[in-house]
C-alpha positions in Angstrom: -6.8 22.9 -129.6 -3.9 25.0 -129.0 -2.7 26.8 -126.3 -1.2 30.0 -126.3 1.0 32.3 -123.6 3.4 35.0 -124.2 6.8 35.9 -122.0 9.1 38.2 -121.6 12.5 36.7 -121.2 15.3 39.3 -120.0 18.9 38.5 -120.4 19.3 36.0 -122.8 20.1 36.9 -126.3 17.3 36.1 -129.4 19.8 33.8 -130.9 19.8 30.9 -127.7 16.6 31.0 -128.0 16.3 30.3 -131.9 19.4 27.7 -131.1 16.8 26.5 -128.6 13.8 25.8 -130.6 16.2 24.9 -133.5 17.4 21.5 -131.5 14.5 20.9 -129.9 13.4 19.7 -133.9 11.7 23.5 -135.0 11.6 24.3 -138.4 12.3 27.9 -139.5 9.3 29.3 -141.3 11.0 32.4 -141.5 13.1 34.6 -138.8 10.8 35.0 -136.1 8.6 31.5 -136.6 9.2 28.3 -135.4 7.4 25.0 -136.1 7.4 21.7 -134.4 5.3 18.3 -134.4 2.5 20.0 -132.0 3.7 23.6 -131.3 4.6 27.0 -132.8 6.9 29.6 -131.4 7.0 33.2 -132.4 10.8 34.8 -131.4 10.5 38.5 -131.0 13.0 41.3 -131.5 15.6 41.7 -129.3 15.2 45.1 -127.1 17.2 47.0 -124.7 15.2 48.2 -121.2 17.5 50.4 -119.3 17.5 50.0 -115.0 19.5 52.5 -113.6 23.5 52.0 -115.3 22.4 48.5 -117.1 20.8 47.3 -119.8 19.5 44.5 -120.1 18.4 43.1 -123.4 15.0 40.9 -123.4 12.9 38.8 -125.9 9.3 38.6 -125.9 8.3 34.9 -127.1 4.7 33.5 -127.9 4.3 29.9 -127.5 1.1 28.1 -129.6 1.3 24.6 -128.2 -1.6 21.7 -128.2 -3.2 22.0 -124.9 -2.6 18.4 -123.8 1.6 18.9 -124.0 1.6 22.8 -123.5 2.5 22.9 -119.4 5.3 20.0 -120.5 6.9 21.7 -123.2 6.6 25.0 -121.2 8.3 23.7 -118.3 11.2 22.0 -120.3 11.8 25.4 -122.1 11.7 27.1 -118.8 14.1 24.7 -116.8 17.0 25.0 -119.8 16.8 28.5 -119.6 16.9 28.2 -115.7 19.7 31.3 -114.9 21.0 31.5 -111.1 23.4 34.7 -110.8 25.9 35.0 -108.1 
């Protein structure tokens, strides 16, 4: 059964995150879909939201992952994306 959770990741561009999914062993099923041995990742368009003087561009991304690996393969995805400004 799969597993599915949407997030909206601000600041990173669209194409790390179809470099991402790309290494990790996805195949493209077309520009927005990605499909590996137990999960598929829907890439969303890249938007602009406006705070103040910046912009900041962010990328809504659905995850359909088996149940049994989905909190795994979440957290792996979440820790290489892991930012810390300063």
């Amino acid at each position: 059964m799969l597993k599915t959770k949407t997030l909206e990741m601000g600041g990173i561009s669209r194409e790390d995150f179809i470099e991402y999914f790309l290494k990790i062993g996805g195949k493209a099923e077309d520009q927005a879909t990605f499909i590996g041995h137990y999960w598929k990742v829907l890439v969303g368009p890249e938007d602009w939201n406006i705070l103040g003087p910046l912009r900041i561009k962010h990328v809504l991304i659905t995850f359909n992952v088996e149940e049994d690996k989905f909190d795994e393969f979440l957290q792996e995805f979440r820790l290489n994306f892991l930012n810390a400004g300063g």
